[in-house]
SEDODREN-40557 format. One record per residue (C-alpha): residue in three letters; chain; x, y, z. Coordinates in pm, whole numbers, plus 50000, padded with zeros to 5 digits. Example, Ala and Ser with C-alpha at 12.3 -4.5 7.8 and 13.67 -1.06 7.14 Angstrom:
 resn chain  east north    up
  ALA     A 51230 49550 50780
  SER     A 51367 49894 50714
% end
This chain:
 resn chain  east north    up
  UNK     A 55025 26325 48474
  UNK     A 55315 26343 48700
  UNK     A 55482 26716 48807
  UNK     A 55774 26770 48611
  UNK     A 55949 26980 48889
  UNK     A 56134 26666 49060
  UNK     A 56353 26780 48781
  UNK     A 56424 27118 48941
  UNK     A 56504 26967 49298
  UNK     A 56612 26649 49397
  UNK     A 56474 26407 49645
  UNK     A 56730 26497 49912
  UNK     A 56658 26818 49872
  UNK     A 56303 26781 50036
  UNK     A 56227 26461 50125
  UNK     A 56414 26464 50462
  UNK     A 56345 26780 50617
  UNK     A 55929 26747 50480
  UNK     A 55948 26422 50677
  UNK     A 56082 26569 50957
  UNK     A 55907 26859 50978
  UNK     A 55562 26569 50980
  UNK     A 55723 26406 51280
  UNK     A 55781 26704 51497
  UNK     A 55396 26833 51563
  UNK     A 55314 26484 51649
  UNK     A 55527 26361 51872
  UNK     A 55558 26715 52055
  UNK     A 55171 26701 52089
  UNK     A 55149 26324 52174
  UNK     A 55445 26262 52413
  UNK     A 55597 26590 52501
  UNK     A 55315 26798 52620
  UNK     A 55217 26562 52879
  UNK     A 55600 26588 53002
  UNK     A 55541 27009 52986
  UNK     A 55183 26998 53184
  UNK     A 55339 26750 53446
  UNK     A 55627 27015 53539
  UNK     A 55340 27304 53534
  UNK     A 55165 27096 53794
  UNK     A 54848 26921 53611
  UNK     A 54754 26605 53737
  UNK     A 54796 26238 53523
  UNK     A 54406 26212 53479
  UNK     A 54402 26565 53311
  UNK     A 54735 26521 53122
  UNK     A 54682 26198 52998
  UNK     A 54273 26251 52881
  UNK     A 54360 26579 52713
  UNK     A 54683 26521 52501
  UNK     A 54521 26218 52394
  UNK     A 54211 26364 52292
  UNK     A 54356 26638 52094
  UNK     A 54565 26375 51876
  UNK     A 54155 26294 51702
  UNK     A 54270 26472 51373
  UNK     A 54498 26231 51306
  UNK     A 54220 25960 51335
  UNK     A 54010 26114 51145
  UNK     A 54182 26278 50881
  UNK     A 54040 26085 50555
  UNK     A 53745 26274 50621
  UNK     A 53877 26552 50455
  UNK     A 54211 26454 50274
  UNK     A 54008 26412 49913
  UNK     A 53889 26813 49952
  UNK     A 54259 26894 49963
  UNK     A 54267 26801 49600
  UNK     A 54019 27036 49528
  UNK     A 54234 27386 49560
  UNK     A 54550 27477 49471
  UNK     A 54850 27261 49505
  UNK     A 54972 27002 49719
  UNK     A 55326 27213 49804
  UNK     A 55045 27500 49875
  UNK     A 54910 27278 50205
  UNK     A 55222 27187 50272
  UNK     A 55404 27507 50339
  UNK     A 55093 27653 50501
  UNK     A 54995 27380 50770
  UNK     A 55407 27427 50850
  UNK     A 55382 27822 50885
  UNK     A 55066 27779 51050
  UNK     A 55193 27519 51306
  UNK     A 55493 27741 51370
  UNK     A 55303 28026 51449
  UNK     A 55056 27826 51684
  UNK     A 55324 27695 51916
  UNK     A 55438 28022 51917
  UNK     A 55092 28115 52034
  UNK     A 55091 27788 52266
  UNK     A 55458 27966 52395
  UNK     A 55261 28278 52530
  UNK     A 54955 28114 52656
  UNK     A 55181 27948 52942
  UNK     A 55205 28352 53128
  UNK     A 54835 28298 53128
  UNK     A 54628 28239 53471
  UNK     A 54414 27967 53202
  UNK     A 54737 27819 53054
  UNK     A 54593 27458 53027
  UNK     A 54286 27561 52895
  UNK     A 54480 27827 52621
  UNK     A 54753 27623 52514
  UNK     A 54575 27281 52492
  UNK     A 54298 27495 52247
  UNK     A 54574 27594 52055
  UNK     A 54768 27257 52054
  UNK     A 54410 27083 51912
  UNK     A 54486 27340 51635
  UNK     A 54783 27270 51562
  UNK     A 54690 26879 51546
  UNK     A 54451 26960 51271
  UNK     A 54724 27150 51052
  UNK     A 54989 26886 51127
  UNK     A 54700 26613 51023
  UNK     A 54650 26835 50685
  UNK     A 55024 26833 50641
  UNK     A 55062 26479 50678
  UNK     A 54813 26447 50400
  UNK     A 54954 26674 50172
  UNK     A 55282 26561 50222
  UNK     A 55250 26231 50184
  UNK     A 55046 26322 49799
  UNK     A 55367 26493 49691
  UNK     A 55630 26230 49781
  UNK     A 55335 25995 49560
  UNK     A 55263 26248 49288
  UNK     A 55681 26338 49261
  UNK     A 55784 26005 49301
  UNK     A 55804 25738 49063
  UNK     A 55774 25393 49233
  UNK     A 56101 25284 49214
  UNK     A 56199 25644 49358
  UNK     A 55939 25615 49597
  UNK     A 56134 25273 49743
  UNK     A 56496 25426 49720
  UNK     A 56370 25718 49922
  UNK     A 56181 25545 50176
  UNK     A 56454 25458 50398
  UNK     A 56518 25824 50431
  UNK     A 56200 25957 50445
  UNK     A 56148 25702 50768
  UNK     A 56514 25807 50929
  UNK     A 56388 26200 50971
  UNK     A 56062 26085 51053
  UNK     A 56211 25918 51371
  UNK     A 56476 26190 51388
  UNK     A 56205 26417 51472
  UNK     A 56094 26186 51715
  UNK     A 56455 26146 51870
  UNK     A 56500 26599 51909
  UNK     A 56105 26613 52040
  UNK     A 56130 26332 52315
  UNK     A 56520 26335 52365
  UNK     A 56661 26683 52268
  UNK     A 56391 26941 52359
  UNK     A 56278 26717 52710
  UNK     A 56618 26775 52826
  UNK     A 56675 27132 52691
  UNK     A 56372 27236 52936
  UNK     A 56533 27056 53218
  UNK     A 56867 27253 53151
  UNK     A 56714 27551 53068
  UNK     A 56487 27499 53465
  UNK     A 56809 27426 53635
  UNK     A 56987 27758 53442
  UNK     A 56639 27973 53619
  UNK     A 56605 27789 53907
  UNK     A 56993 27882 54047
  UNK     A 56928 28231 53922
  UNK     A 56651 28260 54242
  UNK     A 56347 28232 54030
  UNK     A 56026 27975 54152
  UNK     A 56033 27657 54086
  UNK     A 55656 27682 53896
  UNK     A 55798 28026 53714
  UNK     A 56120 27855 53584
  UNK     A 55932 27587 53468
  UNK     A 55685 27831 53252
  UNK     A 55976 27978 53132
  UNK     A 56155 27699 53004
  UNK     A 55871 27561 52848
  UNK     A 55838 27854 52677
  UNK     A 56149 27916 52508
  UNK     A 56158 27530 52393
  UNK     A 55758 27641 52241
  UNK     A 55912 27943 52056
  UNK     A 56203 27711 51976
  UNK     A 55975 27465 51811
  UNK     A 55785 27821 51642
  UNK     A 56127 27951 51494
  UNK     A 56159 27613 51330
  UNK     A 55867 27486 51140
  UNK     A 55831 27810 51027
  UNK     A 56198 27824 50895
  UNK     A 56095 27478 50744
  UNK     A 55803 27636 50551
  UNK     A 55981 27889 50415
  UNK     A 56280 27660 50309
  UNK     A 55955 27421 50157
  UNK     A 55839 27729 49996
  UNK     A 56144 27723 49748
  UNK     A 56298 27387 49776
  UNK     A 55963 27150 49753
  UNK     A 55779 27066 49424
  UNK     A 55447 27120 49384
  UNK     A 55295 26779 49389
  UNK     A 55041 26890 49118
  UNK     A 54766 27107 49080
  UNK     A 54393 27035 49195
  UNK     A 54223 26820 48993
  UNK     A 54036 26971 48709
  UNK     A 53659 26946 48699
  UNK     A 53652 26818 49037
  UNK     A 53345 26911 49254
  UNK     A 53293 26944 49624
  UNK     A 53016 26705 49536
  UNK     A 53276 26464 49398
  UNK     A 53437 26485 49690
  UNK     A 53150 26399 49900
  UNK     A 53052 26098 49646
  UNK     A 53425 25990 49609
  UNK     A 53424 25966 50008
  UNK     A 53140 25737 50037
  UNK     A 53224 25504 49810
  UNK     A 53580 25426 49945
  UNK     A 53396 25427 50308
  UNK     A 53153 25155 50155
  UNK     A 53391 24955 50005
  UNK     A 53596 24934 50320
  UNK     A 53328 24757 50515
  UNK     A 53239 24472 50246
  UNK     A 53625 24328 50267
  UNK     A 53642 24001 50337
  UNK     A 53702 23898 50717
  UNK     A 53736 24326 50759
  UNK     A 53508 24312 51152
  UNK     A 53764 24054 51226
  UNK     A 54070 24291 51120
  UNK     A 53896 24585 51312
  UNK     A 53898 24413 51586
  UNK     A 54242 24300 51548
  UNK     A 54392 24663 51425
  UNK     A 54195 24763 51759
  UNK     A 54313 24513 52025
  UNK     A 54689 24475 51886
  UNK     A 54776 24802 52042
  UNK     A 54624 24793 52349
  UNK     A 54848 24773 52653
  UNK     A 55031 25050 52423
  UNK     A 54719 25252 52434
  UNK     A 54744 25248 52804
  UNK     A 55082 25291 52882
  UNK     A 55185 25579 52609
  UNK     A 55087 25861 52817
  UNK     A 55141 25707 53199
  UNK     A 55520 25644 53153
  UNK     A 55623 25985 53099
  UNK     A 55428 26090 53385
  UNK     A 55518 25758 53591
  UNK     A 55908 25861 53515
  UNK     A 55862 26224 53655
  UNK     A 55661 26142 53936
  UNK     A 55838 26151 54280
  UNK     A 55944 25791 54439
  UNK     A 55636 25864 54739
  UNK     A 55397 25883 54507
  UNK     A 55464 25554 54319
  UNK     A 55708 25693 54115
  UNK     A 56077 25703 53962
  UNK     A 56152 26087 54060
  UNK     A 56381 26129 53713
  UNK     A 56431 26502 53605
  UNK     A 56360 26633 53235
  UNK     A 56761 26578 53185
  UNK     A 56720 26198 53246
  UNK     A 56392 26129 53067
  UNK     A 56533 26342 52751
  UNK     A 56868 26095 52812
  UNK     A 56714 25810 52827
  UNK     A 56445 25851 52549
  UNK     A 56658 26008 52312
  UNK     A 56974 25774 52319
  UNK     A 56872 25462 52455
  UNK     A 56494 25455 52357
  UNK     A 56571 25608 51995
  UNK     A 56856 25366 51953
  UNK     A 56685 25078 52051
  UNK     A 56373 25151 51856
  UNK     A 56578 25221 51509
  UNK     A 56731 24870 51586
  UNK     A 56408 24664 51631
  UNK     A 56232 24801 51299
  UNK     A 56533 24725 51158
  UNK     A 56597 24394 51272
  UNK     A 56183 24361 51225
  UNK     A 56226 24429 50881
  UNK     A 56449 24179 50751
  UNK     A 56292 23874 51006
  UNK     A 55982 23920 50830
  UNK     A 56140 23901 50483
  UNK     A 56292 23593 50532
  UNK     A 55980 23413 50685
  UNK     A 55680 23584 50615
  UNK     A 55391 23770 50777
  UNK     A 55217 23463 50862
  UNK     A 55461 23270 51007
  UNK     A 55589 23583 51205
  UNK     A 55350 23760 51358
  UNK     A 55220 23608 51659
  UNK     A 55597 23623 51767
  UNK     A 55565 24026 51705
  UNK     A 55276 24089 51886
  UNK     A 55462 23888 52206
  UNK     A 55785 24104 52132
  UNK     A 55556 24429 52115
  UNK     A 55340 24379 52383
  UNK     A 55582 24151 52625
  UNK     A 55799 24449 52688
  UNK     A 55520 24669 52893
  UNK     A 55594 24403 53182
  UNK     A 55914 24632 53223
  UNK     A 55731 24934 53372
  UNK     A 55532 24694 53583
  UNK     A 55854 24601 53727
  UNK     A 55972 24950 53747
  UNK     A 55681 25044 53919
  UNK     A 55689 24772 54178
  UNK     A 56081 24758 54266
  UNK     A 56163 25170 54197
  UNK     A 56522 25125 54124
  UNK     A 56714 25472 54105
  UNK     A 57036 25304 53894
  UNK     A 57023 25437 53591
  UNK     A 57148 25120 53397
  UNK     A 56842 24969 53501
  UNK     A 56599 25248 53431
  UNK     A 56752 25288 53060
  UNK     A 56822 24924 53006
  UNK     A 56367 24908 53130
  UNK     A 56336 25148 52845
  UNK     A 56549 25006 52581
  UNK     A 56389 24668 52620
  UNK     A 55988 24850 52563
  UNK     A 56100 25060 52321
  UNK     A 56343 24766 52123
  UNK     A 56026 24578 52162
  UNK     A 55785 24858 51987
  UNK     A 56026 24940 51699
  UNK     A 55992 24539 51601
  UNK     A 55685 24438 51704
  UNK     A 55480 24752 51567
  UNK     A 55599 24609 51169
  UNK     A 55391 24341 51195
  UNK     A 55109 24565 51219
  UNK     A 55161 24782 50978
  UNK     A 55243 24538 50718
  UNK     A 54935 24337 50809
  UNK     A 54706 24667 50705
  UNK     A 54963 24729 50379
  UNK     A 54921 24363 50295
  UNK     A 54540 24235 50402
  UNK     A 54333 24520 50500
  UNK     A 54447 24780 50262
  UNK     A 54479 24592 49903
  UNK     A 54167 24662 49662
  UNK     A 54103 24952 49439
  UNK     A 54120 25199 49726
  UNK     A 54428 25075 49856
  UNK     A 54587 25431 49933
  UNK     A 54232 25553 50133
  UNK     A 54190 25203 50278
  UNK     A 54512 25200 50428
  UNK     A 54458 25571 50575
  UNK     A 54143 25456 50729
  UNK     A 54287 25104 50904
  UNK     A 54536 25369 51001
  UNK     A 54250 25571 51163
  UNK     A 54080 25280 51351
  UNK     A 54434 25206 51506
  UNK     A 54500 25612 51609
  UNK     A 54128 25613 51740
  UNK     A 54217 25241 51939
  UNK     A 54543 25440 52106
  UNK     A 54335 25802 52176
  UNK     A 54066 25628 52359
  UNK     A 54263 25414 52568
  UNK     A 54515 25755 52640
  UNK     A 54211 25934 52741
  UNK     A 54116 25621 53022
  UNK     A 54463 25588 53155
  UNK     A 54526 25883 53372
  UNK     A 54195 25825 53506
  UNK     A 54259 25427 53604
  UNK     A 54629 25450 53681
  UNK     A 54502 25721 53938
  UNK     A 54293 25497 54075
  UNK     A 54451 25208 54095
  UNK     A 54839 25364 54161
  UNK     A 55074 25273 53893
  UNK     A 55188 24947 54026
  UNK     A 54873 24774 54026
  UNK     A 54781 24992 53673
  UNK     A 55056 24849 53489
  UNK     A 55013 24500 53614
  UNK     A 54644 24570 53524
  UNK     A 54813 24680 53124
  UNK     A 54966 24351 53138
  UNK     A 54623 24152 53144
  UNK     A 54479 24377 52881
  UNK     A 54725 24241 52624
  UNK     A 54573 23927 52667
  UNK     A 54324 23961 52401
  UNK     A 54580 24088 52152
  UNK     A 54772 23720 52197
  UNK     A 54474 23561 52135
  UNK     A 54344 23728 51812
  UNK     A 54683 23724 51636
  UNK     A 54683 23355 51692
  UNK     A 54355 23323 51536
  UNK     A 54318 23627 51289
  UNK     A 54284 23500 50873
  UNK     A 54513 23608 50567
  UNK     A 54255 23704 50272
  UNK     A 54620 23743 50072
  UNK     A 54893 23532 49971
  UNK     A 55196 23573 50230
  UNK     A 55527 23466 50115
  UNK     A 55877 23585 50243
  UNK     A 56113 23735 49956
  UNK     A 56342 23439 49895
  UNK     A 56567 23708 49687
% end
């Protein structure tokens, strides 16, 4: 039986700021961190191996989403993974005066990665449980607008608050490593004072998304996670959509943690020399823009012709665009026109291509009595496809200098061309002709 508290609070209410407040631990974790341990001196290899292995709870979170059910309420996981969050980057914020910071803060960040997997769970059940489906479809568009807005103050707004914040210390006579730890660490406590404001505004403003379910066993939980695991493997052509899921992504794999670090990186070592300003500049306004435009543009494409018909072209329009950086990386141009118009076309690119996969998991992998779980675990496969390659590519772009590692990127698309071409619909796919 659904809560009746979405009579108490409205939709707007919560779902925009509980969809933000998902977006902000991962991206800060995923993309931002590797920008903060570059200015504190780490090298790529550790950066890029480390921030991608600490993203594993969101890979493997199924595991444990049907315990959640098991205690208390849905709101109750929500709140708490928030407050908890906000408390550990505030933790993260005080490891950086540490002789160990790396070692500290990344601890604490593979913390935090585990409550903002828990939160993604729980939040997601209440938006289900409160939501009716005709609700759910009216609300979606906002739900995936704070989402990215998250994504747009993490990469664009905080990046470049640390670089103004470094200049600000830097002119006031203090070392370059020192202003750097303290910029980072008022951007940390930044990101503390507001997830746990979030929380506590979710503490009053969210409904509960209904209470555990009655009679339910950690033994059922066990039994209920086996079965869904079993049933996943027995769909029709599923090895083939593994394999698919896993080599669609690829050359995004690769690249998602090097460009940050190939942005920052000074012009004799290969790099493009841009300062936290720039990279939150471009990322935030042109990247952001162009990204909200693709999906957009993605979205209705699809519609009109179908899955089938459309998604070879969207794995060449996701995975075409990486030949940018390899271009970057080989000419080094210091306009910023090209730079940002490099990063608009990848990220344009990702925001339409990166549909196509995600439908093709809503509409052939996931479908089946499970769908829900079996969606969450394609979803897994893909975030475990993206960790591992993150945790090769500081080593190879290291070796290899990023010009030849991006051309080398380019070749390991390859595969993903191929299987799209080739990979089987178990469903019907036809575009909405309303």
């Amino acid at each position: 039986m659904q809560s009746l508290s979405h009579l108490k609070h409205s939709p707007l209410e919560w779902v925009p700021s509980l969809y933000f407040a998902m977006g902000l631990p991962f991206v800060v974790l995923n993309m931002v961190s590797a920008v903060l341990y570059k200015d504190l001196g780490i090298s790529d290899a550790q950066i890029a191996f480390w921030t991608s292995l600490i993203m594993w709870p969101w890979t493997i979170k199924f595991l444990w989403s049907p315990f959640l059910e098991l205690y208390r309420t849905k709101k109750f996981w929500v709140v708490g993974s928030q407050l908890l969050s906000g408390v550990l980057f505030g933790v993260a914020a005080l490891s950086l005066q540490l002789p160990l910071f790396f070692s500290v803060s990344v601890a604490v960040f593979a913390v935090v990665a585990f409550s903002g997997a828990t939160h993604d769970i729980a939040a997601d059940g209440v938006y289900m449980s409160e939501l009716s489906p005709a609700s759910q479809a009216k609300y979606i568009g906002w739900q995936g607008a704070f989402y990215n807005l998250a994504k747009l103050v993490a990469t664009g707004g905080l990046v470049w608050l640390a670089g103004w914040l470094y200049e600000g210390f830097s002119t006031s006579g203090t070392a370059s490593f020192d202003a750097y730890v303290r910029s980072w660490t008022v951007v940390l406590l930044l990101l503390c004072v507001t997830l746990v404001a979030l929380g506590l505004y979710h503490l009053r403003a969210l409904p509960s998304g209904g209470s555990a379910s009655e009679g339910r066993s950690l033994r059922d939980g066990l039994s209920g996670l086996k079965e869904v695991i079993a049933a996943f493997f027995t769909k029709r052509h599923i090895w083939y959509y593994i394999a698919f899921i896993i080599l669609y992504r690829l050359g995004e794999g690769f690249v998602m943690k090097i460009v940050p670090l190939f942005l920052k990186a000074d012009t004799a070592s290969g790099g493009l020399g841009l300062t936290n300003q720039q990279i939150g500049l471009y990322y935030g306004t042109f990247g952001a823009g162009a990204f909200l435009i693709g999906s957009l543009l993605a979205g209705y494409y699809i519609a009109r012709r179908g899955l089938r018909r459309t998604l070879f072209t969207l794995c060449c329009i996701f995975n075409l665009p990486f030949g940018v950086y390899a271009l970057l990386a080989w000419f080094q141009p210091s306009s910023m026109w090209l730079v940002g118009g490099g990063i608009v076309v990848e990220y344009f690119g990702y925001g339409f291509g990166f549909v196509g996969l995600t439908l093709f998991m809503m509409q052939q992998v996931a479908p089946g009595r499970h769908q829900m779980a079996h969606y969450a675990f394609a979803s897994g496969i893909m975030n475990l496809s993206v960790m591992l390659t993150g945790m090769a590519s500081g080593f190879l772009s290291d070796l290899m200098s990023y010009r030849i590692f991006f051309l080398a990127v380019m070749l390991a698309t390859i595969p993903a061309f191929v299987i799209t071409r080739l990979v089987p619909f178990t469903y019907d796919d036809k575009p909405n002709d309303k």
